[in-house]
C-alpha positions in Angstrom: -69.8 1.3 58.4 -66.4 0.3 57.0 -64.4 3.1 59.2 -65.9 1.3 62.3 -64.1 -2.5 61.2 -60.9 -0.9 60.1 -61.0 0.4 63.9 -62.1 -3.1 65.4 -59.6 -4.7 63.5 -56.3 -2.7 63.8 -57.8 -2.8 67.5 -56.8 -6.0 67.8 -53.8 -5.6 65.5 -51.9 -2.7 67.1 -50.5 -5.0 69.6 -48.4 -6.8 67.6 -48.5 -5.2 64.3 -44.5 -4.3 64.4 -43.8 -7.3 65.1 -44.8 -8.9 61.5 -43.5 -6.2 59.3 -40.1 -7.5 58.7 -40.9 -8.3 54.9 -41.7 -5.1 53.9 -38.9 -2.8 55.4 -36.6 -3.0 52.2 -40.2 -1.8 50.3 -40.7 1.0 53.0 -37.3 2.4 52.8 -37.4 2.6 49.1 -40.9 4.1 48.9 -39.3 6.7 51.1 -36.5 6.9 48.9 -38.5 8.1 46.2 -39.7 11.1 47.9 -36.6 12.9 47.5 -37.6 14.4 51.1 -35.0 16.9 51.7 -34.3 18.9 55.3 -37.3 21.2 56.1 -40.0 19.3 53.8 -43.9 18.5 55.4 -44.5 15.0 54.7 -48.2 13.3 54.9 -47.6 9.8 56.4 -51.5 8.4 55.5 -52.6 5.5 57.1 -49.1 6.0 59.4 -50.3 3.0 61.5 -48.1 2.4 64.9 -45.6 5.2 63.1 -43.3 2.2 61.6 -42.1 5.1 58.7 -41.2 7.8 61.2 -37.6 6.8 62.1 -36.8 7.2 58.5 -39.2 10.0 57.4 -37.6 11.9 60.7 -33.8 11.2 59.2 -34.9 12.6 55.9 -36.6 15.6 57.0 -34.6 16.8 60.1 -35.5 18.7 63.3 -37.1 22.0 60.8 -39.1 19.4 58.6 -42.8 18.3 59.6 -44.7 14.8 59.5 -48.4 14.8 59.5 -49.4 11.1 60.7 -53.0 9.8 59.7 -54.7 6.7 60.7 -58.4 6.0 61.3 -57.3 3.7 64.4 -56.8 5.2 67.6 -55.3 2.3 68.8 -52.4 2.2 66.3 -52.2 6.3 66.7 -51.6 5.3 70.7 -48.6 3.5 69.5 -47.5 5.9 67.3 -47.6 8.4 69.9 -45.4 5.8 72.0 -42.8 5.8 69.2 -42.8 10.0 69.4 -42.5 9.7 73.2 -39.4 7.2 73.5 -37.9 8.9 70.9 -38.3 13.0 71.5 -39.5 13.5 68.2 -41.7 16.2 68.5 -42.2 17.6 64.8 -44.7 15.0 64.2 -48.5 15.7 64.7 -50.9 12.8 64.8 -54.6 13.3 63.5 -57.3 10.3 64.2 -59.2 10.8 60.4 -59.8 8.9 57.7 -58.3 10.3 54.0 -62.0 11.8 53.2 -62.4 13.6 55.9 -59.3 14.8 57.3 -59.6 18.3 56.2 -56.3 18.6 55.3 -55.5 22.3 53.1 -54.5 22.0 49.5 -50.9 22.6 49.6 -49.6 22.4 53.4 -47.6 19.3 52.8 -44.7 18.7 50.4 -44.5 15.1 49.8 -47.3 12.2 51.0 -46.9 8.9 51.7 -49.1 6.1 52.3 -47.1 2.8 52.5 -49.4 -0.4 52.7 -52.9 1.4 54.0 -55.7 -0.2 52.4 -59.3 1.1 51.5 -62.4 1.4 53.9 -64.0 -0.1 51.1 -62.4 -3.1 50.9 -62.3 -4.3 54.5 -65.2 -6.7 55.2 
């Protein structure tokens, strides 16, 4: 099953998986940008990861906004969680699911990202 690689492999990436995203902040910011997330908005962070997008998804939608952080990997959701932890943020809710079956309702979130997640299907 593909949902049981992406696991082994971010299982061994979550360790160090902040540590090579460097190149892409400039692209993260901007997707961000394009949101136009404004104080008080839900935001879908798919595929969050270790929760790389939070710091800025947090400054756009404020202590009254939401962030709804999915990833397939518990390992990377554990370091996600870390992030929330060390920095108080406690408007974000991490789910363990996959985008097919995350049972998400049609209209709960105003805005969704998903900055550099890839598809089960393509993961060997």
């Amino acid at each position: 099953m593909h949902i049981e690689r992406i696991k082994k492999k971010y299982q061994r990436n979550a360790r160090f998986y902040d540590l090579v995203e460097w190149p892409f902040r400039i692209l993260r910011a901007a997707a961000i940008d394009e949101l136009q997330l404004r104080p008080g908005h839900v935001v879908l962070d798919l595929g969050c990861g270790t929760g790389l997008s939070f710091a800025l998804l947090e400054d756009a939608v404020g202590p009254s906004g939401q962030i709804v952080a999915v990833d397939v990997s518990p390992d990377m959701l554990a370091r996600a969680l870390e992030k929330c932890i060390r920095h108080r943020w406690t408007n974000i809710s991490l789910i363990e699911a996959d985008a097919e079956t995350m049972g998400l309702q049609a209209d709960s979130v105003d805005r969704v990202l998903c900055f550099y997640s890839i598809p089960a299907s393509s993961v060997l």
